[in-house]
C-alpha positions in Angstrom: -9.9 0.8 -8.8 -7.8 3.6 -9.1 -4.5 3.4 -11.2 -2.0 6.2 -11.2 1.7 5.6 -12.6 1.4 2.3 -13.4 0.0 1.6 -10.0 -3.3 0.3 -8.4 -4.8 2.0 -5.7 -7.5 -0.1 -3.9 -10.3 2.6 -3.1 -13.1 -0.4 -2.5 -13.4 -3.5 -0.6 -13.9 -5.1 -4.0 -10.4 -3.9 -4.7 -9.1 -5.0 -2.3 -10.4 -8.0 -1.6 -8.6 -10.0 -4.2 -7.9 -13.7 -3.0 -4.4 -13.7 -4.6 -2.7 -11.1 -3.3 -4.9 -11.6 0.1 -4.2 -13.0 3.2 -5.8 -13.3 6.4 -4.5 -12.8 10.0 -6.0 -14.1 13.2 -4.3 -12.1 16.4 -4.0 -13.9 19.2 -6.9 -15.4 19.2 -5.8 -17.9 22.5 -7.9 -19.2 25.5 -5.9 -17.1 27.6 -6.5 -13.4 25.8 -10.5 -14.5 24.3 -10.8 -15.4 28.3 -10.5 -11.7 28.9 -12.9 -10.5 26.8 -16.6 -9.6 27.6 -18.0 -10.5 24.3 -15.9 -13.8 23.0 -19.0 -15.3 22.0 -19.3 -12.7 18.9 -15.7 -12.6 18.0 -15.3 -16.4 17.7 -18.8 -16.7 15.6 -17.4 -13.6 12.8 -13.8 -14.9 13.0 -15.1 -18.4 12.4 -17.5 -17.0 9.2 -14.4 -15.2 7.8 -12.1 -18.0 7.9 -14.6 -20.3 6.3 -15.1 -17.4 3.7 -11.3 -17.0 3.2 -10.6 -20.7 2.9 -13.5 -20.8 0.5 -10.8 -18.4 -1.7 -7.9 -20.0 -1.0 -7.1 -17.0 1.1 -3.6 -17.4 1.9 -4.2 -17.5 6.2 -1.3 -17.0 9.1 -2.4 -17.1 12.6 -0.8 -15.0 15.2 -0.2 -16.0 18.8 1.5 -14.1 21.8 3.4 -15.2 24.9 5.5 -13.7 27.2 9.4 -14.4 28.0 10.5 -16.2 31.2 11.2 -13.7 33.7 14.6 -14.3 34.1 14.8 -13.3 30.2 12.6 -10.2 30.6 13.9 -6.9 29.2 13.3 -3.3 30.6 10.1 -2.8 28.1 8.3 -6.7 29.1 9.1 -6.0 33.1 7.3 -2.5 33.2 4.7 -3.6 30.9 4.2 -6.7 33.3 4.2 -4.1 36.1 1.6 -2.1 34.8 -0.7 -4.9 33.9 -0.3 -6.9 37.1 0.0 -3.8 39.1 3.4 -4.9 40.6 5.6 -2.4 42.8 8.6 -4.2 41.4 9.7 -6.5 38.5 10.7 -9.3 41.0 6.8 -9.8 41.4 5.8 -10.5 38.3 5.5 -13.4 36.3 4.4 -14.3 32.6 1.3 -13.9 31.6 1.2 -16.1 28.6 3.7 -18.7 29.0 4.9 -20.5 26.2 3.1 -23.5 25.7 0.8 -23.1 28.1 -3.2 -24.0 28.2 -3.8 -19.9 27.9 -0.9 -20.0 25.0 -3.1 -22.2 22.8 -5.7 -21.0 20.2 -9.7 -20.8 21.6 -11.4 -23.9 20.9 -12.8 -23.8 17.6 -9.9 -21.8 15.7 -8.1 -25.1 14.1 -5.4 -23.9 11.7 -5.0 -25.9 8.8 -1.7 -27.9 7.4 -1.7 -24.8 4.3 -2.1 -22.2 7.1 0.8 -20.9 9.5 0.7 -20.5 13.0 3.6 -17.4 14.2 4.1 -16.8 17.9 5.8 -13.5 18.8 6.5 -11.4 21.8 5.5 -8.0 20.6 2.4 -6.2 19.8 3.1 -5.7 16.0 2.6 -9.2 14.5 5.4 -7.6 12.1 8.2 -6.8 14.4 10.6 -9.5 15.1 8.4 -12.4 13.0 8.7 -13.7 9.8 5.1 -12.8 8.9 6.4 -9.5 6.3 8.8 -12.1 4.4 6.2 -14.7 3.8 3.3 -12.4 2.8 5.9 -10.0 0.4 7.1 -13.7 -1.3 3.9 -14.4 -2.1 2.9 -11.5 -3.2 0.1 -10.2 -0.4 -0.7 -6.4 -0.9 -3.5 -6.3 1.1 -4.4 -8.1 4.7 -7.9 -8.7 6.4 -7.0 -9.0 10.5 -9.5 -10.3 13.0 -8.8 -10.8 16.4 -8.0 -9.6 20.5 -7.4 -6.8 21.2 -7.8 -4.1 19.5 -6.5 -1.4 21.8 -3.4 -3.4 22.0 -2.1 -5.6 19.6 -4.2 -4.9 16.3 -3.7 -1.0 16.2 -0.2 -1.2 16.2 0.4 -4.2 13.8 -2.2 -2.2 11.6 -0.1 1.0 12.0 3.2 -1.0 11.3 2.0 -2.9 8.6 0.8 0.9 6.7 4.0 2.1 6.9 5.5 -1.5 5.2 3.1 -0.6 1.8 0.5 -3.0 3.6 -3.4 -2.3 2.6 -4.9 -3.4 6.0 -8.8 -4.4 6.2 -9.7 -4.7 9.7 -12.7 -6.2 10.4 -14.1 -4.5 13.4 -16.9 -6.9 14.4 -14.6 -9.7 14.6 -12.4 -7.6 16.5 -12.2 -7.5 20.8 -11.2 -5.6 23.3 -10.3 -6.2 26.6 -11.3 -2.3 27.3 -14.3 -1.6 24.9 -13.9 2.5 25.3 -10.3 2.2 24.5 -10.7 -0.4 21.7 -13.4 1.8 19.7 -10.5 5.2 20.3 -8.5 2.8 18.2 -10.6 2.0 15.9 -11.8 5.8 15.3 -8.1 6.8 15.1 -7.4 3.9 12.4 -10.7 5.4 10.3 -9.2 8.9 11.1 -5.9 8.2 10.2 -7.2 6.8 6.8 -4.3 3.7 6.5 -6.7 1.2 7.1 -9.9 0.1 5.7 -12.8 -0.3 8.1 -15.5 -3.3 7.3 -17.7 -5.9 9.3 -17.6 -9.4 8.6 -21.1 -9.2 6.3 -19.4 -6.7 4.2 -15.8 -8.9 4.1 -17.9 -11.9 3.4 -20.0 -10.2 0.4 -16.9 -9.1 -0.8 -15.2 -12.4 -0.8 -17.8 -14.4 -2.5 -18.4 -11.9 -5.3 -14.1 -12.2 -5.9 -13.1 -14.3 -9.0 -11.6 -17.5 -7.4 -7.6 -18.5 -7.2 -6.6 -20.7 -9.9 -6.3 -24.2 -8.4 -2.9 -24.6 -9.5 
């Protein structure tokens, strides 16, 4: 660890990795979005080992999911997003792609949050714009995140990019990571590396990491 003015500076995964001032996020990890994946098989399995690693820490865990707004409630940046995606002419033709509350809305089977872990839905692609998720990691103290999750290219760059600029130490964990585009989720994850915000791990590595961190006081 390296210390400077009083401060810490995480420079290892060890660092890092410490499970009380950790916390995990799952992005939108949903039938409808793991649907749209070519390899869901993988991201469930490493997801699945890292949240049994983190809850094996006490690892403070908030699950992200996303939906889209009626229509009718649409703004100017959802309709020409929904236009591109559906490859609509006009706004008047498109329609949610995640409803609220829908079967695609609801976490994959298999990701079953627990009563001590939150579940945060949000409309847009930084899991900290518009959500609560910065004021409940800052009160309890999180510096550092691990984030797992779909997809890459879309949602995870930018909440890892938001999240650097909020004094966030981001881990994203690139094997338990998907992309609905696999070329433009691995320009993401090169620009993360080159960028330098974030670190880069698999789950192995994570995992490793975890077990070798002294426990959180059962308090």
């Amino acid at each position: 660890m390296d210390r400077f003015n009083g401060i810490e500076v995480p420079e290892t995964l060890d660092d890092a990795l410490v499970p009380d001032a950790l916390a995990l996020l799952v992005y939108d990890m949903q039938a409808g979005v793991v649907a749209q994946i070519a390899d869901a098989d993988r991201v469930l399995a490493n997801v699945g080992r890292l949240l049994a690693a983190a809850r094996d820490q006490r690892v403070r865990t908030v699950f992200l999911r996303h939906y889209s707004m009626p229509t009718a409630l649409a703004g100017a940046y959802q309709l020409r997003q929904a236009k591109v995606w559906q490859r609509k002419a006009r706004a008047a033709e498109t329609r949610p792609l995640i409803a609220h509350g829908s079967p695609g809305f609801q976490l994959a089977a298999g990701i079953d949050p627990r009563e001590d872990e939150a579940v945060i839905d949000k409309i847009t692609m930084s899991a900290f714009e518009g959500t609560p998720l910065d004021i409940v990691l800052r009160d309890c103290g999180v510096r550092a995140y691990l984030i797992a999750g779909v997809a890459l290219e879309v949602g995870i760059e930018p909440t890892v990019r938001h999240s650097a600029d909020l004094g966030y130490v981001p881990v994203v964990v690139a094997d338990a990571c998907g992309s609905g585009d696999q070329a433009a989720g691995r320009r993401s994850l090169d620009a993360l590396a080159f960028a330098g915000d974030a670190m880069i791990a698999d789950t192995d590595a994570v995992c490793a990491a975890l077990a070798r961190a002294r426990p959180r006081e059962r308090g």
